[in-house]
C-alpha positions in Angstrom: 127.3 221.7 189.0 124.9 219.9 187.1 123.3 216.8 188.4 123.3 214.0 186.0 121.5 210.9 185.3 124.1 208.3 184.8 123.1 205.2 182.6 125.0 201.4 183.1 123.7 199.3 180.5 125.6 195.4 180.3 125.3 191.6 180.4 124.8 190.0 183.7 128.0 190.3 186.0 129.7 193.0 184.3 130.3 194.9 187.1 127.5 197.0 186.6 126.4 197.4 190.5 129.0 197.4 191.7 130.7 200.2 189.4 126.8 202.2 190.0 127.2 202.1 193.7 131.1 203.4 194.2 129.9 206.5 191.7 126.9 207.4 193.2 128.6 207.2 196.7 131.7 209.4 195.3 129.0 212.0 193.6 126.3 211.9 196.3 123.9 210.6 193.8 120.7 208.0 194.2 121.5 204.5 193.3 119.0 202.6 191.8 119.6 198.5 190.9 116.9 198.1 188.3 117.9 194.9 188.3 116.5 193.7 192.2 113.5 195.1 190.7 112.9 192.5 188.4 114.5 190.0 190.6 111.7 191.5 193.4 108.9 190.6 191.1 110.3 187.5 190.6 110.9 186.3 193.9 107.5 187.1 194.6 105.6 184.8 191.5 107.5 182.2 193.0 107.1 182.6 196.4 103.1 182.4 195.4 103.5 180.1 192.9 102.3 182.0 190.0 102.6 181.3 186.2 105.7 183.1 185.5 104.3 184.3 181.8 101.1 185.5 184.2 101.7 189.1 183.9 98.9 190.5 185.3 98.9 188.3 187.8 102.6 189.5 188.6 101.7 193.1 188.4 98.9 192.3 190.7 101.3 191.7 193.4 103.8 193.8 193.0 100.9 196.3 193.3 99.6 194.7 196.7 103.6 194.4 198.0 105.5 197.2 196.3 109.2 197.1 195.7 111.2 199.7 198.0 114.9 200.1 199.1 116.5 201.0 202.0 119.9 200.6 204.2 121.3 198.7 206.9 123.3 200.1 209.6 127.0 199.7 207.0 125.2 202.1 204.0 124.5 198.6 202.3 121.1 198.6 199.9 118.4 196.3 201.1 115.5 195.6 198.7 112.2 194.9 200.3 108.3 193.7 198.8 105.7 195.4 201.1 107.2 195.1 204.7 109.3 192.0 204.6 113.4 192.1 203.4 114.2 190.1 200.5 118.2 191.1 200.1 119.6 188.1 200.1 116.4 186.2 198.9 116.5 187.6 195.6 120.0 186.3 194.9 119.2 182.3 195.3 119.8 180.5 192.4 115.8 179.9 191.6 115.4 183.5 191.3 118.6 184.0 189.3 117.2 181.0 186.8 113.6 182.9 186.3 114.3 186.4 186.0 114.5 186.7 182.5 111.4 185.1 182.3 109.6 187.3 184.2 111.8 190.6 182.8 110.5 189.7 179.4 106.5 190.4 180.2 105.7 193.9 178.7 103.4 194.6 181.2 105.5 193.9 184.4 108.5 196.0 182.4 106.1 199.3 181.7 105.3 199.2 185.7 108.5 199.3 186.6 110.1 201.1 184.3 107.2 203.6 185.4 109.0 203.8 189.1 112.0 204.1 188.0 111.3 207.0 185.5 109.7 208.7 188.6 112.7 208.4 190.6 115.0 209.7 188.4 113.0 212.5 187.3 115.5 215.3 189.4 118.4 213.5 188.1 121.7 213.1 190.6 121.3 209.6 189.9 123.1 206.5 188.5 120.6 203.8 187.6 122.5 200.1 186.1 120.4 197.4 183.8 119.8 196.0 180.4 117.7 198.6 179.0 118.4 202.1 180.8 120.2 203.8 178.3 117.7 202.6 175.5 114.3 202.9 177.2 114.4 203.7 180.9 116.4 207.1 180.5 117.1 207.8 177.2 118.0 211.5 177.7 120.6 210.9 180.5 123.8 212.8 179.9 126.2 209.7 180.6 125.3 206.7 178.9 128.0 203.5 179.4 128.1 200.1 178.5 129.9 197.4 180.2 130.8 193.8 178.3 133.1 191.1 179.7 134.0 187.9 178.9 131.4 184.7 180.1 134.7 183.5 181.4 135.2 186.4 184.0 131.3 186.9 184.7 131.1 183.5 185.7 134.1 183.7 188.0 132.9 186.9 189.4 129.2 184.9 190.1 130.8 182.3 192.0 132.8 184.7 194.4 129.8 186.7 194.7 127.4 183.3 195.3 130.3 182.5 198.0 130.1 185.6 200.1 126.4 184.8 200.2 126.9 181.2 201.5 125.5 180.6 197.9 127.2 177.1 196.4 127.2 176.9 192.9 129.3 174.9 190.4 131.5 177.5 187.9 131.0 175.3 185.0 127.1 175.9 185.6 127.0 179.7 186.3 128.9 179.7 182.7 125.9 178.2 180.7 123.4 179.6 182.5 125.3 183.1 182.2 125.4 182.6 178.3 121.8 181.8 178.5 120.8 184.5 180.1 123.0 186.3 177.8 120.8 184.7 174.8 117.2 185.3 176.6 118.1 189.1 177.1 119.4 190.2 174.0 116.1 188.0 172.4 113.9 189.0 173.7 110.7 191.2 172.3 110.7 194.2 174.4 113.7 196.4 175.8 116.4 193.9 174.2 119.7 193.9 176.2 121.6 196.4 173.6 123.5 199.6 174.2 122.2 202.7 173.3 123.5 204.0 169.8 125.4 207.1 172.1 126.6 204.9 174.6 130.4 204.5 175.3 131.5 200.9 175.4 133.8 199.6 177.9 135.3 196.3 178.3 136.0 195.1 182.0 137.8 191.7 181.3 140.8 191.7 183.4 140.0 195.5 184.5 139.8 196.1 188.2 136.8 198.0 189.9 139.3 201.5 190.4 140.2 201.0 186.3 136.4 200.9 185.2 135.3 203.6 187.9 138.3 205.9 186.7 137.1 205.5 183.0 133.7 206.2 183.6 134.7 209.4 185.8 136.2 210.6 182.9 133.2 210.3 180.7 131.5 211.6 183.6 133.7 214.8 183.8 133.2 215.6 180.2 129.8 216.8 180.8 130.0 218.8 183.9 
């Protein structure tokens, strides 16, 4: 059987990782949350207090700590810069405020987008983002691209925050969603917009099982 290279394109919170994990898992695939990525650089131009529109500065560091994954003991993804573990780090709200920023820089975009080209290269993989389906692997067989309401995203922030011991207020994580929202789709290079092939797929009010049982059917169309 073929082994694909799945694409999840959508807005912050639309289930995208969590969809990407659960059909990578089922199918044996790589995961690959292109989204730590940028939230790895970021963590780090603020952890050394950089100029977050520095972008060689940026790239400088992800070169001398480079971004790598791994698992813990329960098959959960852990993200780590160089040697140190920055799970949970790259989930605090400061990070989650400057991201786009820093996802915006061309040059810190062409390194990554670099890796992850590289890692998908054999396919068998699912990769989630803004910008998979349109620049990162524009030949992969499965393109889909998730939406939801700010309404639901914003709920689903606020459980997630929770879990993490993360307090936010929902009212807040809906403005900065639709911010976010608004700096993605604006910006200059790889825009937050699906790919003209890509199948759209609303997950407002649509449980995990629903979206992952669409997209296995999308999926089964090309095997």
């Amino acid at each position: 059987m073929q082994a694909l290279q799945i694409a999840i394109d959508g807005p912050a919170s639309s289930g995208k990782s969590t969809v990407a994990k659960l059909l990578a898992k089922k199918h044996g695939y790589t995961y690959l949350d292109t989204g730590a990525m940028y939230r790895a650089a970021t963590f780090l131009a603020l952890k050394e207090g950089l100029d977050l529109e520095d972008a060689s500065a940026i790239v400088a560091m992800l070169d001398a700590y480079p971004i790598s994954f791994g698992r813990n003991t329960g098959g959960e993804q852990l993200v780590y810069v160089g040697e140190t573990e920055i799970t949970d780090a790259i989930r605090q709200p400061d990070v989650t405020q400057a991201v786009s920023t820093v996802a915006a820089l061309p040059a810190v975009r062409e390194k990554l987008v670099q890796q992850q080209q590289a890692l998908a290269q054999e396919g068998g993989i699912v990769m989630d983002g803004r910008d998979i389906g349109t620049t990162v692997l524009p030949q992969a067989q499965v393109k889909i691209f998730l939406v939801a309401s700010v309404e639901e995203r914003a709920e689903r922030r606020y459980k997630e925050n929770k879990t993490r011991g993360i307090l936010t207020d929902l009212e807040v994580l809906k403005v900065e969603i639709a911010e976010r929202d608004y700096k993605d789709s604006h910006r200059a290079v790889s825009p937050l917009r699906p790919a003209e092939d890509a199948i759209h797929f609303d997950t407002t009010g649509v449980s995990i099982d629903g979206v992952v049982a669409f997209i296995e059917s999308e999926i089964a169309k090309k095997q």
